[in-house]
SELOLUM-747234 format. One record per residue: x, y, z of N, C-alpha, C in turn; residue in three letters. Coordinates in steps of 0.05 Angstrom, whole numbers. Layout:
      npx      npy      npz     capx     capy     capz      cpx      cpy      cpz   resn
        X        Y        Z        X        Y        Z        X        Y        Z    ALA
...
END
This chain:
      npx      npy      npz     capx     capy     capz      cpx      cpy      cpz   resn
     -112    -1736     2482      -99    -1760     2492     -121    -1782     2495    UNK
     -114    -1802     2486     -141    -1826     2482     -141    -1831     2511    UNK
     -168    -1842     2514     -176    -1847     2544     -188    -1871     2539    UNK
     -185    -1898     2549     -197    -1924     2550     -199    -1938     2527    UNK
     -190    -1928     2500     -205    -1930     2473     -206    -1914     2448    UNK
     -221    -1900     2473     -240    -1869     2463     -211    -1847     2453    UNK
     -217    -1835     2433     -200    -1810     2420     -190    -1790     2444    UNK
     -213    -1789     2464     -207    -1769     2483     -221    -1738     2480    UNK
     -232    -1739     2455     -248    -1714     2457     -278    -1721     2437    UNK
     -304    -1704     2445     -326    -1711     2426     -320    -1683     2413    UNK
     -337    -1696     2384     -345    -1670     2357     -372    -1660     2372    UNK
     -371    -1636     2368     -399    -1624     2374     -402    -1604     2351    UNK
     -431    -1610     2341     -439    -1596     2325     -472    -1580     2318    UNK
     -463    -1557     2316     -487    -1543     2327     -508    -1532     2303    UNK
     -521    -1548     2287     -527    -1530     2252     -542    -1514     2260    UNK
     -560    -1504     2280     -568    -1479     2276     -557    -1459     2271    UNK
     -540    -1459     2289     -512    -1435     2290     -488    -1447     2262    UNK
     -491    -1463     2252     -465    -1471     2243     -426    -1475     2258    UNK
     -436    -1482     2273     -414    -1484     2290     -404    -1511     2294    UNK
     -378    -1522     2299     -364    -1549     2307     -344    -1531     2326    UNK
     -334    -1562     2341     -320    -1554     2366     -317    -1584     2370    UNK
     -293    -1583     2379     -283    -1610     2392     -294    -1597     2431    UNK
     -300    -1628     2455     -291    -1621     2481     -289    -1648     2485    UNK
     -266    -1644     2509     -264    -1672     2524     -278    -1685     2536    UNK
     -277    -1715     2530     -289    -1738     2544     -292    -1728     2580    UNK
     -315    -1738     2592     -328    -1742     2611     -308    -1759     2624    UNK
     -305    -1753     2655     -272    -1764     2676     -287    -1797     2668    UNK
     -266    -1813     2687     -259    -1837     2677     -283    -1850     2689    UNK
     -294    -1838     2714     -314    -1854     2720     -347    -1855     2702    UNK
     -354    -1838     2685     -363    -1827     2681     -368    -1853     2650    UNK
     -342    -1859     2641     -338    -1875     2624     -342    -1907     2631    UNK
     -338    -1913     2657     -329    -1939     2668     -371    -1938     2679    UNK
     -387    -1921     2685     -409    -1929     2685     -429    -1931     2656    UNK
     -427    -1912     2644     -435    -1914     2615     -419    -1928     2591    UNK
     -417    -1947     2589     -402    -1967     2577     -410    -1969     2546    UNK
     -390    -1970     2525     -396    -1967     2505     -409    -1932     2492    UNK
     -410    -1933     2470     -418    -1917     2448     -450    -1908     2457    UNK
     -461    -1935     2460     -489    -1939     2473     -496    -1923     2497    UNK
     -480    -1927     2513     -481    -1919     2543     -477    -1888     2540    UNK
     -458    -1879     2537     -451    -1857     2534     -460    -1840     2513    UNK
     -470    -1843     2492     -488    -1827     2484     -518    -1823     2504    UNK
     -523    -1848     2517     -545    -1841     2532     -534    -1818     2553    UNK
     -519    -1824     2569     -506    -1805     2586     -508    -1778     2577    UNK
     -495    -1776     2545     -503    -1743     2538     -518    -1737     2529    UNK
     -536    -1750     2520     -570    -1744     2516     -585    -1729     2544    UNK
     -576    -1754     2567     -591    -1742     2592     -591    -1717     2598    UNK
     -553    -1708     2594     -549    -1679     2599     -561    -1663     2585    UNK
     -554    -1664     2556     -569    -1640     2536     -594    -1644     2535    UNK
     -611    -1659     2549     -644    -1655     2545     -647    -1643     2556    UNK
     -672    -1627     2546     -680    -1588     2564     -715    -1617     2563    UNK
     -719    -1620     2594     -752    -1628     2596     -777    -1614     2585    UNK
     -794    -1628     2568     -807    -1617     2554     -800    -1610     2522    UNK
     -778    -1614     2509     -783    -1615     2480     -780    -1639     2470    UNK
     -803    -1621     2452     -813    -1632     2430     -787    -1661     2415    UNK
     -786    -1680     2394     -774    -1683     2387     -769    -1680     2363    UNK
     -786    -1660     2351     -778    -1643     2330     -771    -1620     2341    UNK
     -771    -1616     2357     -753    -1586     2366     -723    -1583     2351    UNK
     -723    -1557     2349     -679    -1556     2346     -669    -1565     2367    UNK
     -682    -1561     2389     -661    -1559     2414     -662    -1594     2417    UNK
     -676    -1611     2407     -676    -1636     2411     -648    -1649     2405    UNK
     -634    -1659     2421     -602    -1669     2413     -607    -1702     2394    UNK
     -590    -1693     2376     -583    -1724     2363     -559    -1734     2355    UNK
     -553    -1751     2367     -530    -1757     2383     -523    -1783     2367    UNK
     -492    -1778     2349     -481    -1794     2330     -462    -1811     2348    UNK
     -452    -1839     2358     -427    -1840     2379     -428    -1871     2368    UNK
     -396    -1873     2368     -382    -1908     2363     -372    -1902     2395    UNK
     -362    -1930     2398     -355    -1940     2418     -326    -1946     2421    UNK
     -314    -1955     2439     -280    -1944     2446     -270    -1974     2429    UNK
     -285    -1989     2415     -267    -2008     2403     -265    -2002     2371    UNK
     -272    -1979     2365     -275    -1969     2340     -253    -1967     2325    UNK
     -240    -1968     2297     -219    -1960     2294     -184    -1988     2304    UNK
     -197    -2002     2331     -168    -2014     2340     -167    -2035     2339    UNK
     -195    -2049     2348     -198    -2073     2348     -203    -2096     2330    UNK
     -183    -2124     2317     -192    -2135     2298     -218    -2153     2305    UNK
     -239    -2139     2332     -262    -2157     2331     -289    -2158     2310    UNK
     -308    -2165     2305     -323    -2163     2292     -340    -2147     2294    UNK
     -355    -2131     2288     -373    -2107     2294     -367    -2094     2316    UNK
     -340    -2094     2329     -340    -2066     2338     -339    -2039     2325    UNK
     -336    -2030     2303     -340    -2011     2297     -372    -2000     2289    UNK
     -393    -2010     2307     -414    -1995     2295     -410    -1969     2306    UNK
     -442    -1957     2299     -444    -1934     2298     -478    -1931     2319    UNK
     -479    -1915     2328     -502    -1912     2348     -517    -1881     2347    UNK
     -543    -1886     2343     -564    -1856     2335     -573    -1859     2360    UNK
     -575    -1839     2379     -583    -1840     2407     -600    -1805     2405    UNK
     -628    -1803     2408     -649    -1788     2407     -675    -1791     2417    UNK
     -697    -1778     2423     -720    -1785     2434     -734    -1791     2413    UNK
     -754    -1810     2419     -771    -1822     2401     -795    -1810     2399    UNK
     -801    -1805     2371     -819    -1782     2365     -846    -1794     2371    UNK
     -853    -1821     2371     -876    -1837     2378     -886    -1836     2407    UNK
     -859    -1851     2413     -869    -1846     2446     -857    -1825     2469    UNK
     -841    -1803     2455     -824    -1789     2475     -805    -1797     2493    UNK
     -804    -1826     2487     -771    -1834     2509     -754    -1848     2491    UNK
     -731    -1848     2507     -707    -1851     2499     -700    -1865     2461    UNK
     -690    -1866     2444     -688    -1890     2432     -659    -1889     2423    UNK
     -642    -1914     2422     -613    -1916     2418     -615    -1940     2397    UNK
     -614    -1934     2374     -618    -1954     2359     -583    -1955     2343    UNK
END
C-alpha cells in the first residue's frame, strides 16, 4: 500500500548471498523526518552501517533510492535517482 508517494515497500538485495526480498517502508514518522530519496537512504545507510568498515568491504551498504515523487508527478526532475554510500576517500557519508 503506497505510503506518502512511496510504493510502500524497499527492494533489498543481497549479491553475496544472491538473494532479493521486498520489506516495508519505515512508520510515517520516520518518513516525515527523512525527506526525500535523499533523506532516507541516509536513514538506511545509518542503520545498516556495522562501525568500522571498510568501504570496500561486502558488508559496506550501497544504497540505490528515488524519492516519493517518482513515477506521479508531472514535475521536472523528480524522478532522479540517488547513490547513498561511504566515501572511500574520506570515510563519511556521500549521497550523490
Amino acid at each position: 500500500m503506497p505510503k506518502g508517494g512511496y510504493d510502500g515497500r524497499i527492494l533489498r538485495v543481497d549479491l553475496s548471498r544472491g538473494t532479493i526480498w521486498f520489506e516495508p517502508l519505515p512508520d510515517d514518522n520516520i518518513l516525515k523526518l527523512f525527506i526525500g530519496g535523499k533523506g532516507l537512504g541516509l536513514w538506511y545507510l545509518y542503520n545498516l552501517y556495522k562501525p568500522g568498515t571498510s568501504p570496500f568491504d561486502l558488508e559496506d551498504p550501497l544504497i540505490f533510492m528515488t524519492g516519493p515523487l517518482t513515477g506521479i508527478s508531472p514535475i521536472p526532475y523528480a524522478n532522479n535517482t540517488t547513490a547513498i554510500s561511504i566515501n572511500a576517500v574520506t570515510g563519511y557519508t556521500i549521497a550523490a
